[in-house]
N, C-alpha and C positions, 0 to 999 in steps of 0.2 A: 965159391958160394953161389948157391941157386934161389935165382929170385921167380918167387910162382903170382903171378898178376891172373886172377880171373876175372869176369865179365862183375860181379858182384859187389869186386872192390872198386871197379873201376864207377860203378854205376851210382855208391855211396858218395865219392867223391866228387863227382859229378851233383850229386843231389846238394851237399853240404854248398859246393858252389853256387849254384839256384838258389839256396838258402840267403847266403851270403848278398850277393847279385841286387836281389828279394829285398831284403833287408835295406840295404844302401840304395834301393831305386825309389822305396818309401819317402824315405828322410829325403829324398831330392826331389821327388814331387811336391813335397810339403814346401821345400826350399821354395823350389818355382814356382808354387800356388802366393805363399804367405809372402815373400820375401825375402824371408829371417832362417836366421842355421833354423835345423828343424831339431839338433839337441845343442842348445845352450851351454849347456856344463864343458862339454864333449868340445864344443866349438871355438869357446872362448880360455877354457886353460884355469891360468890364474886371475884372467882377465875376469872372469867371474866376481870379482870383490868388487871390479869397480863398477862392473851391469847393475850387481846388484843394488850398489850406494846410487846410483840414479836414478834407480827405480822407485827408491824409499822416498829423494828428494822429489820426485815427479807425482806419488802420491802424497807427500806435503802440498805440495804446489795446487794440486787438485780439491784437496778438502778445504783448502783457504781460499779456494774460489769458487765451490759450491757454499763455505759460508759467507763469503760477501756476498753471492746473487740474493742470499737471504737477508743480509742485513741492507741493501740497495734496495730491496723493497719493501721495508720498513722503514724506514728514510722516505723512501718517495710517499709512503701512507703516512708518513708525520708532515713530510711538509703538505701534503693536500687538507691534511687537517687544521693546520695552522692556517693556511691561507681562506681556509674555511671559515675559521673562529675570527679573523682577522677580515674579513669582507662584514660579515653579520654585526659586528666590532663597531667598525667606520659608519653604517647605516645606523646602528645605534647612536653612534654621537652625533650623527645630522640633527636625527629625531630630539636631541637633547636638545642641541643649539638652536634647532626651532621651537622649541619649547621654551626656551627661557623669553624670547623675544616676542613671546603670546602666539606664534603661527602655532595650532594642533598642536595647545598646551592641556586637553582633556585629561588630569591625570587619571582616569581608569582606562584611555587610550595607551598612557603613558607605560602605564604597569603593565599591560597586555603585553606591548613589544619587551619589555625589562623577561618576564618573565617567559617569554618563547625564547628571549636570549641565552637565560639562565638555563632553560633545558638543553639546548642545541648546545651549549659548552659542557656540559656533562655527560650529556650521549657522545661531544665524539672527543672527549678527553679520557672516557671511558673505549676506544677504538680498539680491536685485536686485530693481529694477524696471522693468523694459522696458532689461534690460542694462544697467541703473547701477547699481554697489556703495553702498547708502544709509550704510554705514559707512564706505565708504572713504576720507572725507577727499576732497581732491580726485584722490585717485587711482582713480576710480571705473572703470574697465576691470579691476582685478584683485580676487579675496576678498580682504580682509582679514587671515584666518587660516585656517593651514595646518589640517589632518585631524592633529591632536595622535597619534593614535591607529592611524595608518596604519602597512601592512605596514613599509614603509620609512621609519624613525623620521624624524619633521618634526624640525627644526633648534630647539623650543622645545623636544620629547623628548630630543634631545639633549644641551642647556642642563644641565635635570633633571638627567638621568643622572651629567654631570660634575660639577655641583657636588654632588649626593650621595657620587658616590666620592669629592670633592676633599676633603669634611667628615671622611667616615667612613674608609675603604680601603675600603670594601664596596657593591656595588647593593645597590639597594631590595630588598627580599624576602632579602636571605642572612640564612641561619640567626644569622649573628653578628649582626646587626639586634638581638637581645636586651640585647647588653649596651650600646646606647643607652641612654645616661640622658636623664631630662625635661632636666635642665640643658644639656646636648650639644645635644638637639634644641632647644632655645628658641635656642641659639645659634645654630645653622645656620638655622633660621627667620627669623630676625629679622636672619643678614647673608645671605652668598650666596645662598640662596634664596629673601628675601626683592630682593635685586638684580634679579632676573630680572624681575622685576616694577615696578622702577621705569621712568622713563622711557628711558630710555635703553637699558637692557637688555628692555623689551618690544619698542622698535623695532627692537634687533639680532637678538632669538630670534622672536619671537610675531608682530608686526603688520609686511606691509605699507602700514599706511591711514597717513595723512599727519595730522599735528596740525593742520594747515591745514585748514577746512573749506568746504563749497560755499559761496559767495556770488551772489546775484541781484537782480538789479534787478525789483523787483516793483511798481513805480509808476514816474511819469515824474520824481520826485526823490526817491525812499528805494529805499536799497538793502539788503540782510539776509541775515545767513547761515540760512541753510536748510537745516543736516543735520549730524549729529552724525557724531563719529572713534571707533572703535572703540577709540583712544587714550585716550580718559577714564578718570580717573583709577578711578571705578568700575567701569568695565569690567574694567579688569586685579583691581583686588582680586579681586572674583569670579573670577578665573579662577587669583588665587592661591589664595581659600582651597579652591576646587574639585581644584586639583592637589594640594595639599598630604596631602588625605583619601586623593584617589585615585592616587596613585605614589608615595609614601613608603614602599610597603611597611608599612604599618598591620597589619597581618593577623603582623607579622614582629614588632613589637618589643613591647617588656615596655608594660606595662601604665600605667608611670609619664609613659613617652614618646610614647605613645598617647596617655593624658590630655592631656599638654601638647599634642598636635596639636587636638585638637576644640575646647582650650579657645581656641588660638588662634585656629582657622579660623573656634571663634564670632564673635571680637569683628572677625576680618576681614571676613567679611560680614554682622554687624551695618552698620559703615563702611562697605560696598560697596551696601546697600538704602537706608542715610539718600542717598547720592551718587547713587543711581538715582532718587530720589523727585525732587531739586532738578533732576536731568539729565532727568526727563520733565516738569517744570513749565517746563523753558528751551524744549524741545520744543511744550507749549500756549503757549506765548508768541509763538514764531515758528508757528506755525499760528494763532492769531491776527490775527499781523499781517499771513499774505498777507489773509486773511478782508477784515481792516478795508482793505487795500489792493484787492483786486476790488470792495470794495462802491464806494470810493471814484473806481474805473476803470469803473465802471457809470453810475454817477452820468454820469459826464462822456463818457461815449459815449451816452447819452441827450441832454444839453445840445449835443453837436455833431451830432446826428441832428436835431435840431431845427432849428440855423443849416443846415447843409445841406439842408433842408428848406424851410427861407423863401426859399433861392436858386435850389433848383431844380424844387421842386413847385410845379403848375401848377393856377387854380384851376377845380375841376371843371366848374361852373355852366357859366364865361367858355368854358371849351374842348369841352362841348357843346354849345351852340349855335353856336360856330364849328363846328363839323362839321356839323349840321346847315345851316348857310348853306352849305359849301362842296361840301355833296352835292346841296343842290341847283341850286346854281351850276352845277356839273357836268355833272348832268342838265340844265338846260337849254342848256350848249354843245352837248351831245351831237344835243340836238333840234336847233337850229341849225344845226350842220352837215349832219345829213341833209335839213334841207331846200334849205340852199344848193346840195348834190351834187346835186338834183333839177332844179337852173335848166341849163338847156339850149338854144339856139336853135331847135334843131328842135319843140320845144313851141311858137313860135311862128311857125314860115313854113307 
């Protein structure tokens, strides 16, 4: 049998090798640049199932802790706001307590701070953040609470208004406001007007936030609620003893009926600061717990960075000197071919 080899075949062969060479000097640049096999599939086999199941677990791990940075800072804008409501709070019941005791008892003094109270707890129980109502309950697309104080009386103004006249025959501020006694006012205080502020009737006049509040999955097995209702039961105190100073018409009644306002609105938000203190500790509580849950979603996006790591990083040493062998592998196809392209007949006839 005659085997006939020309310069031709020898020179394809040669090429397919460069090819080859080519090919494989790619993938181990890549290796030595990245770290990592530079094919996956190719590299790992059947081990492929389990890259992949930790990949999937690693982007869990990741979106549970892009959503806690988001609920961490919505927590930290609730508690600033409470501690907000809850400083303004406390100066208010100084204000009260030196009032009852005749110190800067002017009640149109009195109504003044009642009423910058009242607004200051509706702008920031009305608070967003990145367009979510942190009060709203899970109704977080709309405020909370209406502008009490608007041209166009809010429907919790209105409330007021009715059950004043419904107590008395008279608005707030009429000259007849005098002949309220303390006893008449403790009684409208403590029912209709006190109504308005229960549950029920802050969700018909005052709030639309939802008693319901956010809930999130802030680990891959605990879930937690994450945001307080403008609903709480401290919330509304404060905005009853807040009304009570500033729309009753204080500035209007005898002296008797006036007392009985202060003294009551003291002891309503006395009640309404103890309810803010427990309701900003439920607050570090759940900001705690995403804390302890990111530190615990850290943790283990470390541990799977590491398995993913034993399966697909490549060891440096092993895969320079493979580049090195296959550069110069290379280089010497490259030599070999130009000189096979050099063989010619005519070089020797």
């Amino acid at each position: 049998m005659v085997s006939i080899t020309s310069t031709q075949s020898l020179t394809n062969a040669l090429r397919r090798s460069v090819l080859d060479v080519q090919t494989q000097l790619s993938k181990t640049q890549a290796e030595v640049s990245t770290g990592r096999l530079a094919d996956i599939g190719l590299g790992l086999g059947s081990a492929i199932q389990q890259d992949y199941s930790y990949g999937f677990r690693a982007d869990d791990l990741a979106a549970l802790t892009a959503s806690n940075n988001v609920i961490t800072t919505r927590l930290s804008a609730t508690d600033t706001a409470l501690s907000s409501i809850a400083s303004t709070a406390q100066n208010f019941l100084q204000t009260l307590v030196s009032a009852q005791s005749g110190a800067g008892s002017d009640p149109g003094a009195i109504k003044g701070y009642a009423e910058s109270g009242l607004k200051a707890l509706i702008s920031t129980l009305d608070t967003s953040v990145d367009g979510v109502q942190i009060f709203g309950g899970v109704n977080t697309g709309v405020a909370p609470l209406a502008d009490y104080f608007s041209t166009s009386p809010s429907t919790a103004k209105q409330a007021v208004d009715q059950a004043f006249f419904g107590s008395f025959g008279i608005a707030q501020g009429d000259s007849g406001a005098s002949a309220i006694t303390d006893q008449q006012m403790q009684t409208f205080l403590s029912g209709s007007f006190a109504d308005l502020f229960s549950a029920s009737g802050w969700s018909s006049n005052w709030s639309s936030a939802t008693n319901e509040t956010v809930t999130n999955r802030i680990s891959l097995s605990q879930t937690s609620e994450t945001s307080v209702s403008a609903n709480e039961t401290a919330l509304r105190q404060l905005a009853q003893a807040y009304t009570m100073v500033a729309d009753l018409g204080v500035d209007s009644l005898s002296s008797s009926a006036y007392q009985q306002i202060l003294e009551t609105a003291s002891a309503t938000m006395s009640d309404a600061i103890s309810g803010l203190t427990s309701l900003r500790a439920t607050v570090g509580v759940m900001q705690k717990g995403v804390s302890d849950a990111n530190d615990s979603l850290s943790a283990q996006r470390d541990m799977i960075t590491t398995q993913i790591g034993s399966l697909e990083n490549v060891d440096p040493y092993e895969a320079s000197t493979r580049l090195n062998n296959l550069t110069t592998q290379l280089e010497t196809s490259y030599t070999l071919t130009g000189k096979i392209q050099q063989l010619t007949l005519s070089k020797y006839i």
